[in-house]
Each structure stands twice: as C-alpha cells, then as structure tokens.
C-alpha positions as CSV (number, residue, x, y, z in Angstrom):
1,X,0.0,0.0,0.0
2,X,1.9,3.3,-1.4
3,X,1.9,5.8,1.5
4,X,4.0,9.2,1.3
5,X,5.4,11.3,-1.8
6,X,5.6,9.2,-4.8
7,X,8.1,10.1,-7.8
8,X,8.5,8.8,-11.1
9,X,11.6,9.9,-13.5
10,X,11.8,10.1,-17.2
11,X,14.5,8.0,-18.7
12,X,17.2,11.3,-18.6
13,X,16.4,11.6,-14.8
14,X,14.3,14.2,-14.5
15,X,11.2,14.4,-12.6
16,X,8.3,13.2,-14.6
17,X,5.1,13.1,-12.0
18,X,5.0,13.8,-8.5
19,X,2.2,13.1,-5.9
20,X,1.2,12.1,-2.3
21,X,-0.7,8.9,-1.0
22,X,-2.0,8.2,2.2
23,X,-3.4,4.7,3.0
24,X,-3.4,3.6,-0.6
25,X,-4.7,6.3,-2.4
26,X,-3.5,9.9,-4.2
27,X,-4.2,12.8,-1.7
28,X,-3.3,16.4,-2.4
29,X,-1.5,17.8,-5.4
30,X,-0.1,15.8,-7.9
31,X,2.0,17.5,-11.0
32,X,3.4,16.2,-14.0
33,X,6.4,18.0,-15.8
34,X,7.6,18.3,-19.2
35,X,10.8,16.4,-19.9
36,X,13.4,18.6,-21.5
37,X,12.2,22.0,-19.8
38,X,11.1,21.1,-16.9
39,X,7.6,23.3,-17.3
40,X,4.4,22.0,-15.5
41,X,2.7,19.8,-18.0
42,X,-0.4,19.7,-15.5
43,X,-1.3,20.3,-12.1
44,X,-4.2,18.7,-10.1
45,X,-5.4,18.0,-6.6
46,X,-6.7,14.7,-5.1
47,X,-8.4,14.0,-1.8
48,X,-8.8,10.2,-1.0
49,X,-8.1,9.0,-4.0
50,X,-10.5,11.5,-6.1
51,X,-9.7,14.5,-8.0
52,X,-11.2,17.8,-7.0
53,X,-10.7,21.3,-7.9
54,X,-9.4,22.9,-10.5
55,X,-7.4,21.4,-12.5
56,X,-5.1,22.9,-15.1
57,X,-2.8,21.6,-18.1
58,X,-0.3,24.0,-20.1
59,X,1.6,23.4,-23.9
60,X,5.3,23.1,-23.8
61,X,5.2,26.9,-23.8
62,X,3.5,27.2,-21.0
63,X,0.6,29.0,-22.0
64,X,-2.3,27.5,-20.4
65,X,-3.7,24.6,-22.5
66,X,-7.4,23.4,-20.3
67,X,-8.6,24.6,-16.9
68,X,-11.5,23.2,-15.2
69,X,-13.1,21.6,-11.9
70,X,-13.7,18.4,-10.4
71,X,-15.8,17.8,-7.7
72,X,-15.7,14.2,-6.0
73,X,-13.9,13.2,-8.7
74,X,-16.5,14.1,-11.8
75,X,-16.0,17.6,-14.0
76,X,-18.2,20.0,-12.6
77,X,-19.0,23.7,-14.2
78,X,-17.0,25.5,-16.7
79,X,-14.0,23.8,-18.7
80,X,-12.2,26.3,-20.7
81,X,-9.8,25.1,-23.6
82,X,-6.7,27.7,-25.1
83,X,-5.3,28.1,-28.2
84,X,-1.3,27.0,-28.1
85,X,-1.0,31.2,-28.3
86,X,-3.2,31.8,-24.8
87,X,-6.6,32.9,-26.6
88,X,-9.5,31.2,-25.3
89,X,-10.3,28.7,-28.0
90,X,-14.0,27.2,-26.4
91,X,-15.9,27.2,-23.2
92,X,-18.2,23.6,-22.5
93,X,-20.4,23.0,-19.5
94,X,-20.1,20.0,-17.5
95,X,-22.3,18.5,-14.8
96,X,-21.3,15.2,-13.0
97,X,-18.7,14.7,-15.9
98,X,-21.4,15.1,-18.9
99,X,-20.8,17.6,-21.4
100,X,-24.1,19.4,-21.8
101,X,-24.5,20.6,-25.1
C-alpha cells in the first residue's frame, strides 16, 4: 500500500510526476512535468483518491492549454480550452462529468 510522496523519473532523470498517498490512495497535489524544460505539463489535486478542484494543463510553452473543476472526482461547471497562443479557444459545460451541449 503506497503511502507518502511518490516520484517517477523520465528516462534522462528528470522528474516526470510527483504526488502524495495516504493509506493507498492519491491525496493532495499531484504534478506532471515536461521532460526537456522542466515546465508544469499539468497540475491537479486529489483527496482520497478522487480528483477535486481545478485542474489545469499547459503546452510546452507554458501557456495554459485546459482549466476546469472536479468535484468528487467528476468535472463539474466551466472547462475552458486555449489556443497554443493563450486565446481562449472554447468554453463547455459540464455537470457530473457530462458535457451538456
């Protein structure tokens, strides 16, 4: 049963993912890095084991790729996806993970 940070490397050495268990399962933030420049690929917290609150991912350039929220583990409200350049490309709706159209 996994209990405490957890780290896992890319091949070079350098930190791929990083996140915290207790008892078995993910709780608090877990991040994910981009291998040759080391920028946050996407960032995300857990509490027992579910994801919840926002959650964001960025492009190699860091400009923010997707932003959105979980709650108990499903997407909840807004989920905004950016264009590689940081415009706002679309805005969906989620409720309990469902996309409502």
């Amino acid at each position: 049963e996994l209990h405490g940070e957890y780290l896992f490397w890319y091949d070079d050495g350098s930190l791929l993912l990083k996140c915290r268990y207790e008892y078995g399962k993910i709780h608090g933030l877990c991040y994910k890095l981009y291998e040759e420049n080391g920028q946050l690929m996407s960032l995300t917290k857990f509490i027992n084991g579910k994801s919840s609150g926002i959650y964001n991912s960025w492009y190699r350039n860091g400009h923010l790729y997707s932003k959105y929220w979980y709650t108990n583990g499903n997407i909840n409200g807004k989920y905004y996806t950016y264009y590689e350049n940081g415009q706002l490309f679309k805005i969906d709706n989620y409720v309990n993970g469902k996309k409502i159209e």
